[in-house]
N, C-alpha and C positions, 0 to 999 in steps of 0.2 A: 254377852249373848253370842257374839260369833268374835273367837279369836284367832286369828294367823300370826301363827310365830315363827319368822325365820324360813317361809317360803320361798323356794327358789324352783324356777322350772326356766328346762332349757328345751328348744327344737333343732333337732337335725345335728344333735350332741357333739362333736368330733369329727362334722368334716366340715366343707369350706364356707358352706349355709348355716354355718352354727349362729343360734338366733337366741341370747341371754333374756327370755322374755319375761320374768317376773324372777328381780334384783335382792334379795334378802330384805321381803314383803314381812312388816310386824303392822298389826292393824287389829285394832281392839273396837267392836261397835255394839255400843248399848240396849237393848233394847227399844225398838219405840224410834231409834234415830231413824233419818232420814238423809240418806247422803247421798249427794251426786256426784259422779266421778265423771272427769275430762283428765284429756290431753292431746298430743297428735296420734298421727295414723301411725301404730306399730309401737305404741305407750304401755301396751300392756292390760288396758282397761277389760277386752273384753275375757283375755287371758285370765283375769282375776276372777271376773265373774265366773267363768269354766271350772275355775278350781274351786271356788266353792259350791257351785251345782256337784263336781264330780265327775266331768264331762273330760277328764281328765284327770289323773293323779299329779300332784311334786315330786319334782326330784328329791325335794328333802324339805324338810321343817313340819310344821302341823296344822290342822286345823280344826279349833273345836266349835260346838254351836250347842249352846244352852247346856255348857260343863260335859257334852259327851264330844268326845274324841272321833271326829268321823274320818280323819286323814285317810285312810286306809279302805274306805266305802265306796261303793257302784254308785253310777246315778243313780240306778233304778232305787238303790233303797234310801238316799239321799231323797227322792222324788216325794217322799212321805209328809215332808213338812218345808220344803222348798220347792216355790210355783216360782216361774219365769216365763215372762211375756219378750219375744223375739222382734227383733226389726220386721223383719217379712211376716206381715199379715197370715200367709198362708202356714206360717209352722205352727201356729198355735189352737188350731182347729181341724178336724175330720169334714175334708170338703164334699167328699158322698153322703153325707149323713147328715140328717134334719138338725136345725137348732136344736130341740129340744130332747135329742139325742146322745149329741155334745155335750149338755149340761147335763146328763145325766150318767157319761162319764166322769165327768168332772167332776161331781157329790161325791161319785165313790171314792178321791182319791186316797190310796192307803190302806182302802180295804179289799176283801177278799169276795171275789165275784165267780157267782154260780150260775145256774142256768135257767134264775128267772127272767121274768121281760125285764128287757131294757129300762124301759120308759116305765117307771110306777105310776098309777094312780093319781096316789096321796102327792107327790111332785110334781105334779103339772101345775096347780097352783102359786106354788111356788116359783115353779119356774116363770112362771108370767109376774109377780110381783117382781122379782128380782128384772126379766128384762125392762117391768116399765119404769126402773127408776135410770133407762139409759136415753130415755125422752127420742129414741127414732122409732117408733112405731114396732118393734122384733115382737111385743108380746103379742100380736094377732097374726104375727108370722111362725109360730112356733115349726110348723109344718115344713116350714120351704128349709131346700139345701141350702148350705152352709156356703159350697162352693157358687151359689148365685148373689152373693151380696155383696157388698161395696170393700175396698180394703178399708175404709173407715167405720163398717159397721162388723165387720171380722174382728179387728182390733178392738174394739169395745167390748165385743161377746167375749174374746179372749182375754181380757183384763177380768171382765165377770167370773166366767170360768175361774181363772188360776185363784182367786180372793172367793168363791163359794164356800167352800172348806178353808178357813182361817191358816196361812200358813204360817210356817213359822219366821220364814224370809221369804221376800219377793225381791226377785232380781228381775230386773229392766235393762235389756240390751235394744238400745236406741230406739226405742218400743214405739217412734212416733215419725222418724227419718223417710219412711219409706210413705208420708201420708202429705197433702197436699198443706198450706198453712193452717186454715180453716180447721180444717178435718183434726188437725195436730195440737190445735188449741184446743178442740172439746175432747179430744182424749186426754190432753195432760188434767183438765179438771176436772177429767173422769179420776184421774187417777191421784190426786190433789186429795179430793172428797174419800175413796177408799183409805187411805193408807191414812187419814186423819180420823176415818169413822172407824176401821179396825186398830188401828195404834201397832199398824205392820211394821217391820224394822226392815226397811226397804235399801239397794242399791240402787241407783237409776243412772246410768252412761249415758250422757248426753254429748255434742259436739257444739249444741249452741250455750255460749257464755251465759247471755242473759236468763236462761233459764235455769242454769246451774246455779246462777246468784239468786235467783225468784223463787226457786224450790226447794225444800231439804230444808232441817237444822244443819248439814252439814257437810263442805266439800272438801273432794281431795282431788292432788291436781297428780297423776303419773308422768313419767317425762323418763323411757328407757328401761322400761321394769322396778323404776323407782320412784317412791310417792316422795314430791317435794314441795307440795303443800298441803297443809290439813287445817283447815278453819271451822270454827262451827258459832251459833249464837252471833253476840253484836258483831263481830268480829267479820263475820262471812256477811250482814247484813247490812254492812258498808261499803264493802265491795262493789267495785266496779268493772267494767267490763275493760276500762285501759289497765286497771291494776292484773287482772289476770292476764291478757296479752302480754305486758309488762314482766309479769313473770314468767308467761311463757317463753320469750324473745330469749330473757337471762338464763334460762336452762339450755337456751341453743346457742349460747354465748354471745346475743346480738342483743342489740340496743332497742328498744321502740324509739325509731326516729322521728316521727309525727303523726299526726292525727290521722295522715291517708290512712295506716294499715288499721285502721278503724274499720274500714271501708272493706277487709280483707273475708 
């Protein structure tokens, strides 16, 4: 479904900032998987995701997604079948503009837009079923700004949004970091529930362990511009949270020495 073969991308190429940040990347994901990607700060992770959105080009290798060759493609036309939910609540939404506005760019995405009204009719219905399966009350708010609502009800109208129109990949750049505990658990079962009711072939960046073990059929761990674990099935479902520390420590060439850096 989405192949990378032999991606490499550098920043700041030839002078003294030169930053190797995605290592001779080969990653083949199935249809329907579910993976989440960790590692530390400057691993590469979100680098990945940018190059398959298109948010940027490689310096070299390829990228295909559903047998077409997109290496060489703008986000914008990349945009058509790949939806991405952001850290920051506010990228993901037009904060002047009504809910039920928002969703009404969001139906369109892909297509070609004239100069009827925005808001049709026939989906306003719609759009109130769809908000009330997010159990905060949005579908009697259709009305209000975007920009007066909670970052935790932002984030949920933005997950709605990007999965309206079935995409082809959903990428999740820490799509919960920036939300309080609470707030970051009913988004992730917001997003649990989508990506098993569409059969999305989803990335999701996380920095917390246990969720990377808790979610996905499948992880990979970066460490440099280079993937140096990939589990998926029993395999990732035995995992624990000292085994991936454990392996992170040995990428940095250090030991887990005791239980404190549990703690870390």
């Amino acid at each position: 479904m989405i192949s990378l073969k032999n991606i490499k991308k550098y920043f700041h190429k030839g002078s003294v900032n030169e930053v190797f940040a995605l290592n001779d990347i080969n990653l083949e994901i199935g249809e329907g998987e579910f993976v989440t990607v960790i590692g530390s700060n400057g691993a590469g992770k979100s680098t990945l995701l940018n190059c398959i959105a298109g948010s940027f080009l490689p310096d070299s290798g390829s990228i295909t997604i559903n047998n077409c060759d997109v290496t060489a493609w703008p986000e914008y036309k990349r945009a058509k079948f790949i939806s991405r939910v952001f850290q920051d609540p506010l990228l993901g939404t037009c904060p002047s503009a009504t809910i039920q506005q928002n969703m009404a760019l969001a139906i369109r995405r892909g297509m070609s837009r004239g100069l009827a009204p925005g808001v049709k009719t026939k989906d306003k219905p719609f759009f109130r079923e769809q908000l009330k399966h997010l159990g905060l009350g949005l579908e009697d708010r259709v009305m209000d700004i975007v920009g007066l609502l909670s970052g935790g009800q932002r984030q949920a109208l933005t997950m709605l949004m990007a999965t309206m129109v079935r995409p082809e990949v959903l990428l999740l750049d820490e799509h919960i970091a920036a939300l309080d505990p609470k707030t970051a658990n009913q988004i992730l079962s917001l997003t649990r529930d989508i990506v098993a009711e569409q059969n999305l072939t989803t990335l999701m960046i996380t920095h917390n362990m246990k969720h990377a073990i808790a979610f996905g059929s499948r992880l990979i761990m970066l460490h440099q511009g280079r993937i140096i674990l990939d589990v998926r099935g029993e395999e990732k479902m035995q995992l624990t949270v000292k085994d991936l520390l454990a392996q992170f420590y040995r990428s940095q060439g250090e030991e887990l020495a005791n239980d404190s850096l549990l703690l870390g």
